[in-house]
Each structure stands twice: as structure tokens, then as C-alpha cells.
N, C-alpha and C positions, 0 to 999 in steps of 0.2 A: 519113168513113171510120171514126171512133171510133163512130160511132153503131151504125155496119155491125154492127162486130166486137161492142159490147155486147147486140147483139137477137141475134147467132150465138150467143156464149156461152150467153145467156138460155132461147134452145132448146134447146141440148144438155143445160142442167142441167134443165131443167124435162122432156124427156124420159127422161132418165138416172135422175130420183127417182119416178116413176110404174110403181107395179108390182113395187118392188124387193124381195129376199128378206126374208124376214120368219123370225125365230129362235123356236125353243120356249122359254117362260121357265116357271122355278118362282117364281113372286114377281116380282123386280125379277131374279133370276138367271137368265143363258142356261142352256142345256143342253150341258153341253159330252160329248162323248164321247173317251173318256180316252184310248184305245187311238191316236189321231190326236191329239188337240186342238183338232178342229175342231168349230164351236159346231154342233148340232143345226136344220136348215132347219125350220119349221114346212108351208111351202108347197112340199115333195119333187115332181116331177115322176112318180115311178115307185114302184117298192116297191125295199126293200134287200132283195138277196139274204143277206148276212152273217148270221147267225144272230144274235149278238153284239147289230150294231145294230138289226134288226130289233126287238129284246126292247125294244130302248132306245125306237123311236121308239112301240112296242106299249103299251109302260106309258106316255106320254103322246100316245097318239091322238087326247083329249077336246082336243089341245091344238093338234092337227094345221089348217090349213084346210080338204083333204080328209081321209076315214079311208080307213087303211091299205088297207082291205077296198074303196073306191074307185078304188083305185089303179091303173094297168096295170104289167104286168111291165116292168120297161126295155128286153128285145128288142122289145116290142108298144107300145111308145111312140112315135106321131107328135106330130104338130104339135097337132091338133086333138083329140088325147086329152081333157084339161082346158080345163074352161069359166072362169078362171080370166081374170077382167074385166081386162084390162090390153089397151091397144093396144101400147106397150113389150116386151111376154111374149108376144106376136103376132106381132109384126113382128119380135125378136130372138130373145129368150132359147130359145121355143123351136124354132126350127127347128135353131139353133147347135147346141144341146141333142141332135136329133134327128139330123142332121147325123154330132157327134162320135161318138155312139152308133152310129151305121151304119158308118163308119171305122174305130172300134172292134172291132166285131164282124168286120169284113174284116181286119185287119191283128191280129187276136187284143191289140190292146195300145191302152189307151186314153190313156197317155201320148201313146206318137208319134200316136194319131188326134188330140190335139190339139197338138201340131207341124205335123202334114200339114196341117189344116183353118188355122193360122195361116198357113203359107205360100200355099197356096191363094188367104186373102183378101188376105195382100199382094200377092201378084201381080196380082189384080182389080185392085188399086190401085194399079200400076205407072204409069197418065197421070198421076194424080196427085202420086204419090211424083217423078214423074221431072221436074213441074214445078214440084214444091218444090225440088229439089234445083237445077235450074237455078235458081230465083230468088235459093238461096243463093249461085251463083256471080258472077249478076248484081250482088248485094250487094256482093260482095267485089271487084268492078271501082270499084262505086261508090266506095267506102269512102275514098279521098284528097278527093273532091270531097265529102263526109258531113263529115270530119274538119276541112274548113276551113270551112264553116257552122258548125260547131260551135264553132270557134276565134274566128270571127269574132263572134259573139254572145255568148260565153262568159261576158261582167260585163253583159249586158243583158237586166232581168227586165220588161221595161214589157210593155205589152200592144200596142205596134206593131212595137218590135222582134221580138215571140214571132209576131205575123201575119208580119212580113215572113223571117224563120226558117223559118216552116212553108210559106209559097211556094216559096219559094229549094229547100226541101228534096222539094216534091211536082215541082219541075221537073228535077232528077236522078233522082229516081222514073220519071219521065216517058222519060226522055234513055235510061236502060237499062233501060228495061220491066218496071218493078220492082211488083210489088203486092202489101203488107202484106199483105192481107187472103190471099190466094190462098196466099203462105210460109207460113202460118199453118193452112190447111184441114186439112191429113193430121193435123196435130194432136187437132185436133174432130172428127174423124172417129171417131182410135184411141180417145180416150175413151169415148164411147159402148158401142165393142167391147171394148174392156179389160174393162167392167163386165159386159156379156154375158159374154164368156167366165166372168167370177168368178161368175155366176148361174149358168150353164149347170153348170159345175162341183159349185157349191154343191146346186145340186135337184136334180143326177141321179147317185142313190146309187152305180149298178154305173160311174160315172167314180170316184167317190173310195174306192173298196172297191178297186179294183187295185193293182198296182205298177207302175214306171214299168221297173224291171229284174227283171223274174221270174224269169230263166236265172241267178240268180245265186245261188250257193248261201247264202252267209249273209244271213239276215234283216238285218243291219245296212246293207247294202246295196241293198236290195231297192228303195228309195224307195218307199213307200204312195205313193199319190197325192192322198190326204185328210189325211196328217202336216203339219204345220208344223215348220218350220224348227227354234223354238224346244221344240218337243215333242221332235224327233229329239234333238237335241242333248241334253237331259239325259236321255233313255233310250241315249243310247250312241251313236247314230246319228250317228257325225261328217262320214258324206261328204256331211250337210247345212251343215257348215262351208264345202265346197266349192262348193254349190248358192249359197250367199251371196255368195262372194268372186265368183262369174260373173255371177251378178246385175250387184252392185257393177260387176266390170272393163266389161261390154257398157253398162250406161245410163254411167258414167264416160265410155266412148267416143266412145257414141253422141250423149250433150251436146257432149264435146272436139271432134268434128266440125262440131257445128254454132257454138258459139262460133268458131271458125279463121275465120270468115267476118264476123265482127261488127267488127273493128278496135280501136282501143284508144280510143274515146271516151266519153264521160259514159255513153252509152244502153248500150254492151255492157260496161262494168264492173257497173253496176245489172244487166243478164241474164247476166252473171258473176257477182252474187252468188245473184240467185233461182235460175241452176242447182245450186248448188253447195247452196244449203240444199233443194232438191229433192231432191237425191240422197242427201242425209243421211236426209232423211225415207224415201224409197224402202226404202231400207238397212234404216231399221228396220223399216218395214210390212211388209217382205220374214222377217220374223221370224216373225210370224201367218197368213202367205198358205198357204194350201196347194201340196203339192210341184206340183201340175197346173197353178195357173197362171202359177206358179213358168217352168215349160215354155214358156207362152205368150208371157210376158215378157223370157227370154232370148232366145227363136228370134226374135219381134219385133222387140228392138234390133238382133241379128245382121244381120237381113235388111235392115234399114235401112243398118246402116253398111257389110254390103256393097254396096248398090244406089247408096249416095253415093259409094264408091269407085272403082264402074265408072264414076258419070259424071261424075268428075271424069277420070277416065283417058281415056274416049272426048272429053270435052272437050280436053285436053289434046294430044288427035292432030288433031284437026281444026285446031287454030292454026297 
């Protein structure tokens, strides 16, 4: 089963770094565009309508993968616009890409066309989300008969005792239809798509040229959808203070959720400490990210920790 999970992993990362965005540098230095903070894509899917950055990616075209003058507009952007050798940027980035764009243009706001496009593919993923979420219940039935393997072996480090441990503990596995491997899929999954989304984002200009609330009269409110957290905030822009603390409240949740299930032994205080330094990490990554997938990530957790709510609730009637 270990073997399982480490060729899974193995695939995710090795498809996740193949084809990834690629930044304009001056030297060893990104390009950063001032006005958002967000570092300048070399490999753009489209052209920037912004005047602004347009000039910006103009004066370093030599530095582009495609030029400018190659480019399609971002309404005239599909799938197979760019010849751009990745089977990753194929099979993901750009359809997602194409996708939010056509969303976009329907709903006049490219913010919520990537809300609506998040929801969408969580719900695709509804069998799956629905039997993680049962296996964490199954979990949490197991968890008294977990607790005293645990207890029982607790001063035994031999290597007969550790075989006879990890029997004992694949035959409650067994008892309540439990499988590691399977609680764990929606995981590897979202990875993969977390990183699209932050591609899709990243290469297609007329996403991060918008706002996320245009009806709103002051700029300071507006959320660009290309700003960074930590951009906003020292241009004045506080209500990315609150873009942060939601972040922060939804994955705090939506881990508190999934720990409730793990019990109080050896293995969920250790996946009480990795979540807990996760989310520290999150918090600040969430600093640099721009406000769009910002959007993805909140609506993301949401939807997860309403959909383990209903089925604990539907669980709960059926008893």
C-alpha cells in the first residue's frame, strides 16, 4: 500500500512540473509589474489588452516564448491556439484557461467565472469527494479499535512486533472498508488542479487585468484580480486583510474537519502537527498569490466543508 501511494505521488509531481509557467527575467531578476505585484509570465497565453502592461510585456518581447505579434487576442483564444510542447498545457492549463475565458465573457466577470468553473469541477467530483468523506466516517468508527493496537504495541519497536501491528491494523481496515489509499485520492487530484488554475490564471492576461468587484465605487475595493495580497495591503487596499483571514478561517476548517475524524493517537497528533504547519505555510503563500486564485481557494475549501457537512448530516439520519 506504501508502494501504491509513493508511484501516486510520483505521478502527480512529475506531471505537475512538466510545462510549468515560466517568468521574464532581467538577469537572475523576475519582472515584476508594479501596479499588481504579480511577477510577469514569459509563456502568456493571449495578448494583454491593459495598455500599461502591454508596454511592459512590449519592451521585453525578445524575452517572451511566443511574440506579442504571435499572440491571439484572449476573446480568440482556444485550446489549440499555441503550439506550446507540453502534454500538461494540453490536457490542463489550457482548456481551464479557455474554459474561464468563455465564463468570463458570459458572466461579464472573470472573478466569479472562476468560482463558477471551481464549483462545476467540484461537483464532477462529487463520487469521489462523497467517498472520501465516507471513508473519513468509516475512520472514525474504527478509531477505539486503532487506539488499542496502538496502545497495545506502544513500547514495541522490533520488527515482529511492527509486522504483527500492521496486520492486526489492515484487518480493521478490512472490518469497516476502509482504504488509505482511496481517503487520500480527492487530495491528488486537487493538487494537480490547484496548479492549473494558478497557470490558467497566470497566462491569460484579460483574467488578471479585471476586478473581482467592479460595481464598486472605490478602487480600494475593487480587488484586481492580478494584486497580491501583500501588494494591496501596502497600497491601502485592506479589504485584502479580509481576503487573508478567509483564506486562513476556510483551510483552518476545512483541516478541523478532517482531523475530528483521526482520534487522539500517535498517527493523528503527527497529522496534527503537518496540518497545523500547513496552514501556517498556506497563510503566508497566500500573501504572494494573486486575488483570482485567492477565489479558487476559498470557494474550494467552502465546498468541501459544506459537502462533509451534508454527509455527515445524511449520515447521521440514516442511523
Amino acid at each position: 500500500m506504501k508502494k501504491q501511494l509513493k508511484i501516486i505521488i510520483l505521478l502527480v509531481t512529475l506531471i505537475s512540473c512538466v510545462g510549468c509557467t515560466s517568468y521574464v527575467k532581467e538577469g537572475n531578476k523576475n519582472i515584476i509589474y508594479e501596479e499588481t505585484g504579480q511577477t510577469i509570465t514569459a509563456n502568456i497565453l493571449c495578448k494583454p489588452s491593459n495598455e500599461d502592461l502591454y508596454n511592459l510585456y512590449e519592451e521585453h518581447d525578445d524575452k517572451l516564448k511566443v511574440s506579442l505579434s504571435d499572440l491571439p487576442e484572449c476573446s480568440k483564444f482556444t485550446p489549440g491556439s499555441l503550439k506550446y510542447e507540453s502534454l500538461w498545457e494540453s490536457i490542463f492549463v489550457k482548456p481551464l484557461a479557455w474554459i474561464i475565458i468563455k465564463i468570463g465573457n458570459l458572466v461579464k466577470n472573470y472573478g466569479f467565472a472562476v468560482i463558477i468553473v471551481t464549483i462545476i469541477l467540484r461537483s464532477l467530483m462529487i463520487p469521489i469527494t462523497k467517498k472520501s468523506a465516507m471513508q473519513q466516517e468509516n475512520m472514525k468508527k474504527a478509531q477505539p479499535e486503532l487506539a488499542k493496537i496502538e496502545n497495545k504495541y506502544k513500547n514495541k519497536q522490533d520488527s515482529e512486533s511492527m509486522m504483527a501491528k500492521s496486520q492486526e491494523m489492515m484487518m480493521i481496515y478490512k472490518k469497516y472498508n476502509i482504504n488509505p489509499i482511496s481517503g487520500c485520492l480527492l487530495g491528488f487530484i486537487q493538487l494537480p488542479l490547484f496548479f492549473a488554475f494558478l497557470e490558467a490564471i497566470n497566462r491569460v492576461p484579460v483574467i488578471f487585468e479585471g476586478y473581482f468587484l467592479p460595481f464598486i465605487n472605490s478602487i480600494k475595493f475593487k480587488m484586481p484580480l492580478g494584486m497580491t495580497p501583500l501588494v494591496g495591503i501596502t497600497k491601502g487596499y485592506y479589504i485584502y486583510i479580509l481576503l487573508i483571514l478567509i483564506i486562513f478561517a476556510t483551510t483552518y476548517y476545512s483541516f478541523r474537519q478532517t482531523m475530528s475524524n483521526q482520534g487522539n493517537n500517535e498517527q493523528a497528533n503527527q497529522m496534527k502537527f503537518m496540518m497545523n504547519f500547513m496552514l501556517i505555510i498556506i497563510a503566508i503563500a497566500s500573501l504572494s498569490l494573486p486575488t483570482a486564485i485567492a477565489l479558487y481557494w476559498i470557494t474550494n475549501s467552502a465546498y468541501g466543508i459544506i459537502q462533509i457537512w451534508l454527509t455527515k448530516k445524511l449520515s447521521e439520519r440514516r442511523k
